[in-house]
C-alpha positions in Angstrom: 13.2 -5.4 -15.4 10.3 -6.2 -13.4 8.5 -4.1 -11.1 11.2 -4.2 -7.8 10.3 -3.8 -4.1 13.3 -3.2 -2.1 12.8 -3.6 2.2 15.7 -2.0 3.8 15.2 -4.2 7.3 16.8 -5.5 10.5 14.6 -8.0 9.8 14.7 -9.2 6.5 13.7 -12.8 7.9 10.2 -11.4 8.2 9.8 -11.7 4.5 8.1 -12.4 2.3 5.0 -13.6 4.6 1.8 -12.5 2.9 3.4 -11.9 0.1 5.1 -14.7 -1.0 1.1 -17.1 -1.2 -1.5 -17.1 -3.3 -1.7 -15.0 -6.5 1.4 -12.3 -5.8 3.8 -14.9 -4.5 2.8 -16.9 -7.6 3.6 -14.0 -9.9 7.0 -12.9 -8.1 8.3 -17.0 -7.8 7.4 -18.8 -11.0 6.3 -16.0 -13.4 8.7 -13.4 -12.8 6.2 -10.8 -12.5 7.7 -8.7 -9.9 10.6 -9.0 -8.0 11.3 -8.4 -3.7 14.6 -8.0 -2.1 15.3 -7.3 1.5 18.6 -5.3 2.4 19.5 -6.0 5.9 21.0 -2.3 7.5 22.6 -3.9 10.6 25.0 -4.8 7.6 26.1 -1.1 7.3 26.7 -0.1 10.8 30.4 1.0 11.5 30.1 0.0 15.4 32.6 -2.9 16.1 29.2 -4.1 18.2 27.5 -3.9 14.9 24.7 -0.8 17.0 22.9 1.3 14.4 20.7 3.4 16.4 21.8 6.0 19.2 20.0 8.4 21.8 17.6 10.9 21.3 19.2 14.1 20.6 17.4 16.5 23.4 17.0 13.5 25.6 13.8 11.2 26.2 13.2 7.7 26.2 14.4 5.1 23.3 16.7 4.8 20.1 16.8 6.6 17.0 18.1 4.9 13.5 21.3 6.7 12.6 21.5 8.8 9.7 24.5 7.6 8.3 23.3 3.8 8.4 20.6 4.2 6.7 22.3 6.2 4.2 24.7 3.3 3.4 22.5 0.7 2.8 20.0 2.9 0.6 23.4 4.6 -1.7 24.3 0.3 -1.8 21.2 -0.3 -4.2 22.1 0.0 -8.0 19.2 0.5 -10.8 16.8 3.3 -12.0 15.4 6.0 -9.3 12.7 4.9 -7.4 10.1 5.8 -5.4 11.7 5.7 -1.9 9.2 5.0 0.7 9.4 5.2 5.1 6.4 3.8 6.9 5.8 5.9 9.8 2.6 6.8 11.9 3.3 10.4 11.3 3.2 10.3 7.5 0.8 10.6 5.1 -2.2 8.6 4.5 -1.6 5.0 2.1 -4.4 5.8 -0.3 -5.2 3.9 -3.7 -4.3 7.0 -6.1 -0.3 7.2 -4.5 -0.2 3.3 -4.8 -1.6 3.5 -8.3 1.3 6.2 -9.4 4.0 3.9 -7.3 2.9 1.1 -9.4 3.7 3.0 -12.3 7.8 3.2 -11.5 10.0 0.4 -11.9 9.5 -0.4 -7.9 9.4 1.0 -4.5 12.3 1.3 -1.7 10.4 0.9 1.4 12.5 1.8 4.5 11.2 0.1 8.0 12.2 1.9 11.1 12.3 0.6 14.5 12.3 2.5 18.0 11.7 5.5 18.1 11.9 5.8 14.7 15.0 7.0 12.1 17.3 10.3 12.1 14.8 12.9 9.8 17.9 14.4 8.5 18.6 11.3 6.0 14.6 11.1 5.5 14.8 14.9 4.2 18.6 14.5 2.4 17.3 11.5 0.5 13.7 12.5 -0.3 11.9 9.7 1.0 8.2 10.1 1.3 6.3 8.9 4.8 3.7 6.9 4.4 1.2 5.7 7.4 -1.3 2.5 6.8 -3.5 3.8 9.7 -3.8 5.3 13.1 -2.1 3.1 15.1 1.6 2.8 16.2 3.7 -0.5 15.3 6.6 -2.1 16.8 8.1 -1.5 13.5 7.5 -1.0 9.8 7.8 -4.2 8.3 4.2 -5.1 8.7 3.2 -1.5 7.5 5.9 -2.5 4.3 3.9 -5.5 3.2 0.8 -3.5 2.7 2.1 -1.0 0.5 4.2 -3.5 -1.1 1.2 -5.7 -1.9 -1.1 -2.9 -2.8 1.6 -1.7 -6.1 2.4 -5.3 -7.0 -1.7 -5.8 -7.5 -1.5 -3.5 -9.9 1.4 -4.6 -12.0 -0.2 -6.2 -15.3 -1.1 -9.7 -15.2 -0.8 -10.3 -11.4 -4.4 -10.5 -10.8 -5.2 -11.7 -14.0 -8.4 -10.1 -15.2 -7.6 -6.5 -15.1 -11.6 -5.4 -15.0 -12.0 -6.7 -11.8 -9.9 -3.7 -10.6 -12.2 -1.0 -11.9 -14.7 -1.3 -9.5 -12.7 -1.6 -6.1 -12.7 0.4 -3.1 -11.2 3.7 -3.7 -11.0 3.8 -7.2 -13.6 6.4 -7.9 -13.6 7.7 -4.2 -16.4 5.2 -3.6 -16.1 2.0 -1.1 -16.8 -1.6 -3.4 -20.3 -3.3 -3.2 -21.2 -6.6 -1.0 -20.1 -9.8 -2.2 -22.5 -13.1 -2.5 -21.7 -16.7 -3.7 -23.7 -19.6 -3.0 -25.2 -21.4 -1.1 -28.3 -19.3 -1.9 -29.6 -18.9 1.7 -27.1 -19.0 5.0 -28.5 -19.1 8.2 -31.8 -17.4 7.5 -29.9 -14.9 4.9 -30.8 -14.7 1.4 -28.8 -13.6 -1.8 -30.6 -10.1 -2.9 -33.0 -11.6 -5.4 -31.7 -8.5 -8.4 -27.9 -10.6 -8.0 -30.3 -13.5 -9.6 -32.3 -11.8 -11.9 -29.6 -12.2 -15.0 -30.9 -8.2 -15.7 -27.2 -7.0 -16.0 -28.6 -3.3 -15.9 -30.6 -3.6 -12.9 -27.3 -5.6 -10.8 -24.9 -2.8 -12.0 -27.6 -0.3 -10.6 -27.9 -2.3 -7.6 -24.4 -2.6 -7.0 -23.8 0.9 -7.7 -26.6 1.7 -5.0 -24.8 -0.5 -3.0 -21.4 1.6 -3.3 -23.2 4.7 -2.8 -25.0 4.2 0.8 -21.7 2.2 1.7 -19.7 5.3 1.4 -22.0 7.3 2.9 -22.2 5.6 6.5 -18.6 4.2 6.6 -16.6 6.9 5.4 -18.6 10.7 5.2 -14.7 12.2 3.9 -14.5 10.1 1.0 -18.4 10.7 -0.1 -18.0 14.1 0.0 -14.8 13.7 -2.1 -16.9 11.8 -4.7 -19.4 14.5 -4.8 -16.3 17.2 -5.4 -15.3 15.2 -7.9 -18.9 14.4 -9.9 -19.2 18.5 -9.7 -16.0 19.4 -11.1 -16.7 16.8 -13.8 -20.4 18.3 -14.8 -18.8 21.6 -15.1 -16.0 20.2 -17.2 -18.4 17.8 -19.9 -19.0 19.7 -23.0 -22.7 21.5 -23.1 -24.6 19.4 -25.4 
């Protein structure tokens, strides 16, 4: 079975956007690399009106996605255990090393709320995990969905084709990836770096590396520190010589 992505929806005419172009949508239509299914939950409502969501319980403004609704539609799914995934502005951080273990399962079950969001008690009974993409609130989590959707299916072998490429990304090693040139070799006044067209393969991998390195540093201070953590805990690990 391929790698599976499961989108429990009221909207499941939302996808696949993004993902359905280029290199993933090639992999998931004609190679077969990956699969996506969208479960439409207004399908599992009991309400003769077909409603799903209630009031707050303890008042305030909005609707909450009902427990029991929810619960239907995710016991409906058949198949291995998977990862079972709710995008929310209140959960944790999307980072590169819990995509990279999603990617290891045999899929995701990503669960999209709307309102004011969904009951916890079927978040807590069912183990899902939350997941934010950033600090902002959405409408909805079906946007939020097709980022971490597309961020596992990258990693599923043969997707992206050469697999190196991957290695030297943003995140992987707590460091953010090097600047990208192609030609022409001057653009409005702006020059290639003269080392990217030196042919020294040392003295580019030292430059990009560079590059890496004073990225982190300005953009993002937390995850430079991390890399630092992590080159000391390795120094004290490597065998004394």
């Amino acid at each position: 079975m391929p790698f599976t992505a499961t989108v429990l929806t009221m909207f499941p005419e939302a996808f696949p956007g993004p993902l359905g172009v280029s290199l993933i949508g090639t992999a998931w239509r004609e190679k077969g690399l990956w699969d996506l299914q969208t479960l439409d939950i207004r399908a599992f409502s009991e309400d003769k009106r077909g409603f799903l969501d209630d009031t707050p319980a303890g008042g305030g403004p909005g609707q909450v996605l009902k427990a029991d609704v929810v619960a239907r539609a995710l016991d409906s799914l058949e198949g291995p255990p998977r990862p079972l995934l709710y995008m929310s502005a209140r959960g944790r951080p999307l980072t590169q090393a819990r995509v990279t273990e999603w990617a290891k399962a045999d899929g995701i079950v990503v669960l999209c709320g709307r309102f004011e969001g969904v009951d916890q008690r079927v978040l807590d009974a069912r183990g899902f995990e939350e997941v934010s993409v950033g600090d902002a609130v959405l409408a909805g989590g079906e946007a939020a969905a097709m980022v971490a959707i597309e961020a596992c299916v990258r990693l599923v072998p043969g997707v992206l084709g050469a697999a190196e490429s991957l290695s030297t990304e943003s995140f992987e090693d707590d460091l953010l990836e090097h600047p990208q040139y192609t030609r022409p070799r001057t653009f409005e006044g702006h020059d290639i770096p003269e080392v990217l067209l030196s042919g020294d393969h040392k003295k580019i991998a030292r430059w990009r590396q560079e590059q890496r390195e004073r990225t982190t540093r300005e953009r993002r201070p937390d995850l430079w520190e991390r890399h630092l953590a992590n080159l000391q805990v390795k120094s004290k690990q490597a065998p004394e010589k």
